[in-house]
Backbone as a printed PyTorch tensor [residue, N CA C, xyz], in Angstrom:
tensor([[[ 50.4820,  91.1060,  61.6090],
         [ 49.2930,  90.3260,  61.8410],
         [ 49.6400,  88.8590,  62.0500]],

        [[ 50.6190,  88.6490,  61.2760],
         [ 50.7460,  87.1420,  61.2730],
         [ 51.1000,  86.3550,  63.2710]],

        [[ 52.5110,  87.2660,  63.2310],
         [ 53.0960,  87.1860,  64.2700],
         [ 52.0840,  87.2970,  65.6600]],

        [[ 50.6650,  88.1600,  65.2820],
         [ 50.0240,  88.1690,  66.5440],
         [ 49.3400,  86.5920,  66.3220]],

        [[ 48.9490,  85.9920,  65.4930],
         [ 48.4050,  84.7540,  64.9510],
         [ 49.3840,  83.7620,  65.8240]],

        [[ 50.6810,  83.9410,  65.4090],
         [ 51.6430,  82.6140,  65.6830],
         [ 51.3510,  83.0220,  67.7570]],

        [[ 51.2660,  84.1310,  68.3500],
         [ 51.8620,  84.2380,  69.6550],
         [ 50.4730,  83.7110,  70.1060]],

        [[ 49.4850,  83.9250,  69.9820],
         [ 48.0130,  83.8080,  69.8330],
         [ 47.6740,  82.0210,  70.0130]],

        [[ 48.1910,  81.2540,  69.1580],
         [ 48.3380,  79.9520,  68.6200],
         [ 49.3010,  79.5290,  70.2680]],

        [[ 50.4970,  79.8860,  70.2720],
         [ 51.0810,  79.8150,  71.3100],
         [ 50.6650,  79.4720,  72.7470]],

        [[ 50.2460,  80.7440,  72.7840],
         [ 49.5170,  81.1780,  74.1890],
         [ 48.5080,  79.7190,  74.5350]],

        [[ 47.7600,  79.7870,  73.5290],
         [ 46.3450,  78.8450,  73.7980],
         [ 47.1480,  77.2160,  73.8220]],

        [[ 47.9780,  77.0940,  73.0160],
         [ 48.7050,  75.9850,  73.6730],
         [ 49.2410,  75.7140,  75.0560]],

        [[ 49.8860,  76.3130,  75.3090],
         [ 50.5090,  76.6140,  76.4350],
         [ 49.3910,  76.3050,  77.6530]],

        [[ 48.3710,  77.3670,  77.2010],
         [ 46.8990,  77.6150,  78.1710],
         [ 46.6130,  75.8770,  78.3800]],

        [[ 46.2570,  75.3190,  77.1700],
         [ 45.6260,  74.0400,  77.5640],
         [ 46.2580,  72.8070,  77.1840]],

        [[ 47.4460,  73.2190,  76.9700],
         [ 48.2910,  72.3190,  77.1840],
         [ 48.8450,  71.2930,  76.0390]],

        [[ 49.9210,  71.1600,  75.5570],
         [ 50.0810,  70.8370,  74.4170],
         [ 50.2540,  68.5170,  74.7650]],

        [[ 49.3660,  68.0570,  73.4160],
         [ 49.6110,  66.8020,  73.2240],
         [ 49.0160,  66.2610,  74.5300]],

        [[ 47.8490,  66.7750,  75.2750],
         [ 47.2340,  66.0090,  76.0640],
         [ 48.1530,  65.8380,  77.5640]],

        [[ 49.2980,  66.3710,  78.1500],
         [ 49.9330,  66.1220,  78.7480],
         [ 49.0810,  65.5750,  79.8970]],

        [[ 50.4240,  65.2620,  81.4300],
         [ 49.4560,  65.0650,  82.3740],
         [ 49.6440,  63.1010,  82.2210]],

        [[ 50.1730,  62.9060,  83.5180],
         [ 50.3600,  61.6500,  83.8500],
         [ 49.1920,  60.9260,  84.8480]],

        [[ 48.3450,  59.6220,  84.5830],
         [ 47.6870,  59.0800,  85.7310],
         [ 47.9210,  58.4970,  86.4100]],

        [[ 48.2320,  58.4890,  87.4640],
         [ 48.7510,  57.7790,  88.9870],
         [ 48.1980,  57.4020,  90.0770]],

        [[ 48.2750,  56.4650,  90.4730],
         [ 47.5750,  55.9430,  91.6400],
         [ 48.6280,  56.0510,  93.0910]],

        [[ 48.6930,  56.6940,  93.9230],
         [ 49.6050,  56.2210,  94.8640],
         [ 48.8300,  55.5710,  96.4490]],

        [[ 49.8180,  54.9730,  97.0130],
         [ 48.6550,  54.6770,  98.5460],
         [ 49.6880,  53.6690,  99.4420]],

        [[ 49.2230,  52.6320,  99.9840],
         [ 50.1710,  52.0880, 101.4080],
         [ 48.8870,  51.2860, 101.4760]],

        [[ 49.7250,  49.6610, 101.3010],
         [ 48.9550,  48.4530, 102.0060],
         [ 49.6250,  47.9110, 102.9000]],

        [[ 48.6180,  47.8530, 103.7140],
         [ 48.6770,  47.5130, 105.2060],
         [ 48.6420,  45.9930, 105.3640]],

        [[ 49.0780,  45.1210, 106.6010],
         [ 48.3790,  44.5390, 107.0010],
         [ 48.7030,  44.0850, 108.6250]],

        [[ 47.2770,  43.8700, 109.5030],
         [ 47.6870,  43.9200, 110.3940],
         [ 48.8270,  45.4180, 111.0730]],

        [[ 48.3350,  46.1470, 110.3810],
         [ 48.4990,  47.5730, 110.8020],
         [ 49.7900,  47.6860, 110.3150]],

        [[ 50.8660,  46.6220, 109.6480],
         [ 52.1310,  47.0150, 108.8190],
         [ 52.0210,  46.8110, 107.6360]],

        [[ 53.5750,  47.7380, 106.9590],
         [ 53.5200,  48.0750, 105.7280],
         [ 53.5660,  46.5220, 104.9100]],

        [[ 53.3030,  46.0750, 104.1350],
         [ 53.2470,  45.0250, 102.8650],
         [ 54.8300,  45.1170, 101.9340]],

        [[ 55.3490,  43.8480, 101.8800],
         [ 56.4000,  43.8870, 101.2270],
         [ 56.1140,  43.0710,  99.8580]],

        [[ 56.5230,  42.9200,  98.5560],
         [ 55.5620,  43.0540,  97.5340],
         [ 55.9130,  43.7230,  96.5730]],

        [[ 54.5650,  43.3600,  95.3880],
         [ 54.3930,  43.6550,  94.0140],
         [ 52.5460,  44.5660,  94.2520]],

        [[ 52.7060,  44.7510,  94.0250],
         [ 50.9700,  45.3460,  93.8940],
         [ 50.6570,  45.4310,  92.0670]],

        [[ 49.1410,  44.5480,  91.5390],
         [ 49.3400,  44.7450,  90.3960],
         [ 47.8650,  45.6460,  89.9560]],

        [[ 47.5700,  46.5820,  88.7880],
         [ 45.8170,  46.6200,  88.4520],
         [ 45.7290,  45.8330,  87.1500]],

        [[ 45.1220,  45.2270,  86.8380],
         [ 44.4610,  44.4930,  85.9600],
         [ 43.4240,  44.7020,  85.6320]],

        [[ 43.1070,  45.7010,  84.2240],
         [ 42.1370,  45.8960,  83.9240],
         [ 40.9050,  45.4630,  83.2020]],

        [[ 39.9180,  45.7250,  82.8390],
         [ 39.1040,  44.9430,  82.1430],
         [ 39.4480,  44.0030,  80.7630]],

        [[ 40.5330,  45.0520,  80.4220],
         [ 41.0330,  44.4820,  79.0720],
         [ 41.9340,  43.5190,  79.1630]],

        [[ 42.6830,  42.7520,  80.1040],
         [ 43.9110,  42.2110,  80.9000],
         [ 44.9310,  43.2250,  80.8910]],

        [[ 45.1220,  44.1620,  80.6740],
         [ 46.6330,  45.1210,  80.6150],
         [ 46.4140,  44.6870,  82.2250]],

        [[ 47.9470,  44.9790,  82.5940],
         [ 47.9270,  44.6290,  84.0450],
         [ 49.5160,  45.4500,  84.0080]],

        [[ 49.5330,  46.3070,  85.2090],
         [ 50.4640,  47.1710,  85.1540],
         [ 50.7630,  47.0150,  86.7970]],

        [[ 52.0150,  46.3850,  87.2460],
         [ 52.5880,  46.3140,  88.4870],
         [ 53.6410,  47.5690,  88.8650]],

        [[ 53.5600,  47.3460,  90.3920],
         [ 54.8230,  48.6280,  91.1040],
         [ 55.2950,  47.6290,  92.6980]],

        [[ 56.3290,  47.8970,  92.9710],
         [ 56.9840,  47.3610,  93.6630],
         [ 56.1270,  48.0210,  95.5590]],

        [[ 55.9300,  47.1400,  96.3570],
         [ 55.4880,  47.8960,  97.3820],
         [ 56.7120,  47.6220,  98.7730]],

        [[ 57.0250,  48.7220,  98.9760],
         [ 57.9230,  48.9570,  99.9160],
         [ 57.7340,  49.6600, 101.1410]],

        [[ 57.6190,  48.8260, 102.7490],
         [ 57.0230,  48.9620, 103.6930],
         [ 55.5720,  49.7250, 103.2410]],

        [[ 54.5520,  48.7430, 101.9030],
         [ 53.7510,  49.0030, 102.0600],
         [ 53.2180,  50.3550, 100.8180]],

        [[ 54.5650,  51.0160, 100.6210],
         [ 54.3650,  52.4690,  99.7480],
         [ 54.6430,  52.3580,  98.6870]],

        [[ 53.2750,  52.2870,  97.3400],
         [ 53.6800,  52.1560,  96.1800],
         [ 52.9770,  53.5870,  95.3300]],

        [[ 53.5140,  53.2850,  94.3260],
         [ 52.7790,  54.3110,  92.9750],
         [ 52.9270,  53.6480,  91.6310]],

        [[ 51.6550,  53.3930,  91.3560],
         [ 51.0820,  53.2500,  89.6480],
         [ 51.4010,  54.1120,  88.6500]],

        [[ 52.1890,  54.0390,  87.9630],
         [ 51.7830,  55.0680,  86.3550],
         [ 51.0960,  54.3040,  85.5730]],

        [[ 50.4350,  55.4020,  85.3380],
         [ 49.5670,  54.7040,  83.6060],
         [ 49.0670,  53.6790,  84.3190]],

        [[ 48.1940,  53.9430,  85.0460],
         [ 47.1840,  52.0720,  85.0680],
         [ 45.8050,  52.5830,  84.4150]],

        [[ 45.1530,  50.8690,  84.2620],
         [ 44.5060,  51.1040,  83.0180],
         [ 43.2430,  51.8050,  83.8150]],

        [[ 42.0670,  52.7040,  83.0550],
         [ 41.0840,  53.0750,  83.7040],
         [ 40.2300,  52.9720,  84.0880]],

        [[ 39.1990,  53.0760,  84.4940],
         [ 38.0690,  52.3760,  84.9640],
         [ 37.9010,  50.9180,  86.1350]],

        [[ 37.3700,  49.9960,  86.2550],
         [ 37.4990,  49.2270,  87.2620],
         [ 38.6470,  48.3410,  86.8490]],

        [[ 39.4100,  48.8520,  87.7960],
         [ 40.4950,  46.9950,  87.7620],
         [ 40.5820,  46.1370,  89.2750]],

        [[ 41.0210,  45.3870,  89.1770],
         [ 41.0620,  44.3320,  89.7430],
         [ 42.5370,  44.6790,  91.0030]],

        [[ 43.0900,  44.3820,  91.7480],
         [ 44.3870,  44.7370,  92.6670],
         [ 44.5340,  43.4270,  93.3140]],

        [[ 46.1270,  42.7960,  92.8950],
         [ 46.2300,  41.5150,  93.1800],
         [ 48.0370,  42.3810,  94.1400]],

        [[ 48.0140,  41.5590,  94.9020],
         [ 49.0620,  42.1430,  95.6970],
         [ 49.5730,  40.1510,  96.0290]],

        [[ 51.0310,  40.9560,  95.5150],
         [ 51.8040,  39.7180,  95.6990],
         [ 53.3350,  39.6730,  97.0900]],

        [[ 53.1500,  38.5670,  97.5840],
         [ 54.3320,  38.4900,  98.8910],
         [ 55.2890,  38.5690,  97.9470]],

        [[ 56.6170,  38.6950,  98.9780],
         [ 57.5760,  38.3780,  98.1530],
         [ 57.8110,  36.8010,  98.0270]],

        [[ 59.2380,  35.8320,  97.0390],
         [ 58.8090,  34.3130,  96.8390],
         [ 59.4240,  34.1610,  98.3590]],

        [[ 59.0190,  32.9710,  98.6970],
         [ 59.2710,  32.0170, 100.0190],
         [ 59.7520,  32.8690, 101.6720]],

        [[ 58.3580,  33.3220, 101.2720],
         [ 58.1730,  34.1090, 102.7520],
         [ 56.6430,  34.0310, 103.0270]],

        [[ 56.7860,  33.5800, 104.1850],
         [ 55.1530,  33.1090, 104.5630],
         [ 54.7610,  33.9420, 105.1060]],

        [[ 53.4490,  34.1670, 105.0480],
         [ 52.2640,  35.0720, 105.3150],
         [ 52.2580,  35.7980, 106.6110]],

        [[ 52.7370,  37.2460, 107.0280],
         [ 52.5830,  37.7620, 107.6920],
         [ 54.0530,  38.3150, 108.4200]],

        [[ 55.3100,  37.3320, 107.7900],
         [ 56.5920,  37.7590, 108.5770],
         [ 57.1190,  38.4580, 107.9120]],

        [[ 58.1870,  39.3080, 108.5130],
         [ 58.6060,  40.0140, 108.7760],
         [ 60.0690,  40.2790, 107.8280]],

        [[ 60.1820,  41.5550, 106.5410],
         [ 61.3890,  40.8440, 105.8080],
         [ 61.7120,  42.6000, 106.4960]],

        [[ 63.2580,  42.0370, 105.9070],
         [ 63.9820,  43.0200, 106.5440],
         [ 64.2800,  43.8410, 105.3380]],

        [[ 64.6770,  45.5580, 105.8980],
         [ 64.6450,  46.2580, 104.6590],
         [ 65.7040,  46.1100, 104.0460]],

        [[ 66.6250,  45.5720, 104.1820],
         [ 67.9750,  45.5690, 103.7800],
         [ 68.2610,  44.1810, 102.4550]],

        [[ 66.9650,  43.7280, 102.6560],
         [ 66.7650,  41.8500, 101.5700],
         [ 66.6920,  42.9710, 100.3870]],

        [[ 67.0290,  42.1190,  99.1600],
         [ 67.1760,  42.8700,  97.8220],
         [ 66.3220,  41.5130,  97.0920]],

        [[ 65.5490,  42.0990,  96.4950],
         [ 64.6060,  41.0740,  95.8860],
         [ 64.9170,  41.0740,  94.0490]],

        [[ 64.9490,  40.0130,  93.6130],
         [ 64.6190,  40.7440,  92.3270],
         [ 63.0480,  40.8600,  91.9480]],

        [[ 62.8310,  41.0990,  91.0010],
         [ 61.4340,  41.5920,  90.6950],
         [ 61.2830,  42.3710,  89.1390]],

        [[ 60.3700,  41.6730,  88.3070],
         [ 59.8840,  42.0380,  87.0520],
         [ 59.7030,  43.7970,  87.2050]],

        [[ 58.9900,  43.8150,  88.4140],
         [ 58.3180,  45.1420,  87.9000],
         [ 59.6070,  46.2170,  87.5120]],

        [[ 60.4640,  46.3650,  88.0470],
         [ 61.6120,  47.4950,  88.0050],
         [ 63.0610,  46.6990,  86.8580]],

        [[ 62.1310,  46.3110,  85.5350],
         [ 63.1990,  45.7270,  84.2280],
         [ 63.9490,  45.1480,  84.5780]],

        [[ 64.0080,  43.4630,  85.9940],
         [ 64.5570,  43.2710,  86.1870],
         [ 65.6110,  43.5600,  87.5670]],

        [[ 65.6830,  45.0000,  87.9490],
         [ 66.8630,  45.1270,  88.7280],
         [ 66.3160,  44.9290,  90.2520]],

        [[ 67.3480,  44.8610,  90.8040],
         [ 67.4210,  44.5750,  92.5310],
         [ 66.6710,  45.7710,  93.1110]],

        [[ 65.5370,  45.6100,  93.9610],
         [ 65.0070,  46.5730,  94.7690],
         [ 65.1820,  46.2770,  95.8370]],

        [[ 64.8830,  47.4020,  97.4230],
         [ 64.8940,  47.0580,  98.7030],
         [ 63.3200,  47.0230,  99.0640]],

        [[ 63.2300,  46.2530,  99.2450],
         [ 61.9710,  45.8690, 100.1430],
         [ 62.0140,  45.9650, 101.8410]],

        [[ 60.7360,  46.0730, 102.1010],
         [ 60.7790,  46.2220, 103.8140],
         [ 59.5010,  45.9830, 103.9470]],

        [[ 58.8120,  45.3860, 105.3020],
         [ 57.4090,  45.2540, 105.2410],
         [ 57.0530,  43.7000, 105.7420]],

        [[ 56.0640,  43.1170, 105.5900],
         [ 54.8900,  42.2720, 106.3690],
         [ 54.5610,  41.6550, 104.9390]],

        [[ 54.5590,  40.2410, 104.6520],
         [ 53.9200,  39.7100, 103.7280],
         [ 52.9990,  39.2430, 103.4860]],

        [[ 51.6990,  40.1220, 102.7120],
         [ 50.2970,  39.8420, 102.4820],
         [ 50.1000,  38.0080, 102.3830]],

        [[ 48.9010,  37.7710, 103.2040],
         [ 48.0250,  36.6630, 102.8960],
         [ 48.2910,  36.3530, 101.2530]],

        [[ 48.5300,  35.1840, 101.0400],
         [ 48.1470,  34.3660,  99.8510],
         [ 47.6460,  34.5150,  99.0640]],

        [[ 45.9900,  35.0760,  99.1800],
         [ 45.0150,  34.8800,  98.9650],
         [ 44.7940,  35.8560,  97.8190]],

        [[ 45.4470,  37.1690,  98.4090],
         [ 45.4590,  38.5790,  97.5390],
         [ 46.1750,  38.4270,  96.2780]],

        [[ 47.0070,  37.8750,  95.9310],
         [ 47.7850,  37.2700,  95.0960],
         [ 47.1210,  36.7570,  93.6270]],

        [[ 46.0270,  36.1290,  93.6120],
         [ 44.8250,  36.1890,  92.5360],
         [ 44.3940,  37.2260,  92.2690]],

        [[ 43.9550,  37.5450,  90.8640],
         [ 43.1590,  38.4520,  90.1400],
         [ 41.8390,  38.6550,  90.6540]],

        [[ 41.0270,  37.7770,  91.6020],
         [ 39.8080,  37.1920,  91.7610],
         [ 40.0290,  37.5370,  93.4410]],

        [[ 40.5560,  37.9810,  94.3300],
         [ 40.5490,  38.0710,  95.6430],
         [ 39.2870,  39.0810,  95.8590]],

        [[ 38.6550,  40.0950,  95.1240],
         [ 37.2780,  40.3640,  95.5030],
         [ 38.1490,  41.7110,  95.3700]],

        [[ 39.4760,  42.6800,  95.9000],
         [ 40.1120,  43.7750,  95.6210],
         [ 39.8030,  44.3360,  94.2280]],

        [[ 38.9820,  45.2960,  94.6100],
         [ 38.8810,  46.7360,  92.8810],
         [ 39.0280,  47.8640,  93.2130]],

        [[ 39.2250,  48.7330,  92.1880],
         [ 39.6470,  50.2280,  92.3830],
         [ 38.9170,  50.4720,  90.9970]],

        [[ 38.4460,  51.6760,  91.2850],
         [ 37.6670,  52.6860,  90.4270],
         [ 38.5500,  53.9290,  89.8640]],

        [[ 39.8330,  53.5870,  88.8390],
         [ 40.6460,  54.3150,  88.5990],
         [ 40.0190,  55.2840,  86.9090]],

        [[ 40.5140,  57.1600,  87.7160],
         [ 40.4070,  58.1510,  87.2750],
         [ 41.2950,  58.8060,  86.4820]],

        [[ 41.0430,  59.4800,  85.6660],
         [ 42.0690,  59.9990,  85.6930],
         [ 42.8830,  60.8310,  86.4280]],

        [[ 44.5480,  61.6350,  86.1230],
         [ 44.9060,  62.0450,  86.6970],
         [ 45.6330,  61.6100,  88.3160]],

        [[ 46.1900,  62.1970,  89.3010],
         [ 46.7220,  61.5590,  90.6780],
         [ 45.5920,  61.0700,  91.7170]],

        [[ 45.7360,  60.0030,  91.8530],
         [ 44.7160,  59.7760,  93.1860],
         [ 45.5910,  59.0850,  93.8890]],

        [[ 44.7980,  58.8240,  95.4010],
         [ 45.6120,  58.0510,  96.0930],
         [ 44.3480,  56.9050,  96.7660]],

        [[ 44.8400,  55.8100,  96.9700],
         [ 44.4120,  54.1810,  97.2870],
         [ 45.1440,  53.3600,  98.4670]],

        [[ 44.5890,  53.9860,  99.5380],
         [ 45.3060,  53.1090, 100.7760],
         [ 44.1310,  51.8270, 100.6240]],

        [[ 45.0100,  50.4480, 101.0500],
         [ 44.5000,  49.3030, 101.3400],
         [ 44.8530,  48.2830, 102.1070]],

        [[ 43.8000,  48.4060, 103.4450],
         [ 44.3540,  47.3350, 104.6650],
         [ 43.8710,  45.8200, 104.4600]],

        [[ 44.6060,  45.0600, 104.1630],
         [ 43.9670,  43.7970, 103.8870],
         [ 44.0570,  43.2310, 105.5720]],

        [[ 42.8750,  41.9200, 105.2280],
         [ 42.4690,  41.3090, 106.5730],
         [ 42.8610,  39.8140, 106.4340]]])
């Protein structure tokens, strides 16, 4: 009896899943002027948590951002003006990746996006979604 108890216990774990598993993610591609964005992309949520990902020709993914409405501040890379052209081969450093050297490629967003306050929100769910965004 017991043993049908313990497999029983098991099963229904298994079924629905043990400790809440299951990661939330945002993935998507900012544009501008119809190319990819070279960049930080950040969400900033109501609470300030603010959780960045590196955007490369434009293609990023969020873990764990916070839920509900946040804010999306998208940053150029430093001393590259608005709209040119970096090459994929530049190695940037960058907070978001602990520090280390990433490759970037892509078109550097307007200025403007760069504030918490650029008017950019997302209505984040749980679970995978995806968030394309063409800035103007």
């Amino acid at each position: 009896m017991r043993s049908g108890f313990v497999c029983l216990t098991i099963f229904t774990s298994l079924a629905l899943g043990c400790g809440g598993g299951g990661t939330n993610s945002v993935s998507g591609k900012v544009t501008y002027n119809g190319k990819g964005v070279a960049g930080t992309i950040s969400f900033i949520g109501s609470d300030g948590k603010k959780v960045d990902a590196p955007l490369t020709d434009g293609d990023y993914t969020i873990n764990n951002p916070p839920l509900g409405q946040v804010k999306v501040a998208i940053m150029g890379m430093p001393d590259v003006g608005s709209g040119a052209t970096i090459p994929k081969d530049l190695k940037a450093k960058t907070e978001v990746a602990a520090g280390d050297a990433k490759k970037f490629g892509g078109v550097a967003p307007p200025m403007k996006y760069a504030a918490p306050d650029n008017g950019l929100t997302y209505e984040v769910k749980a679970g995978k979604q995806t968030h394309n965004i063409e800035l103007k």
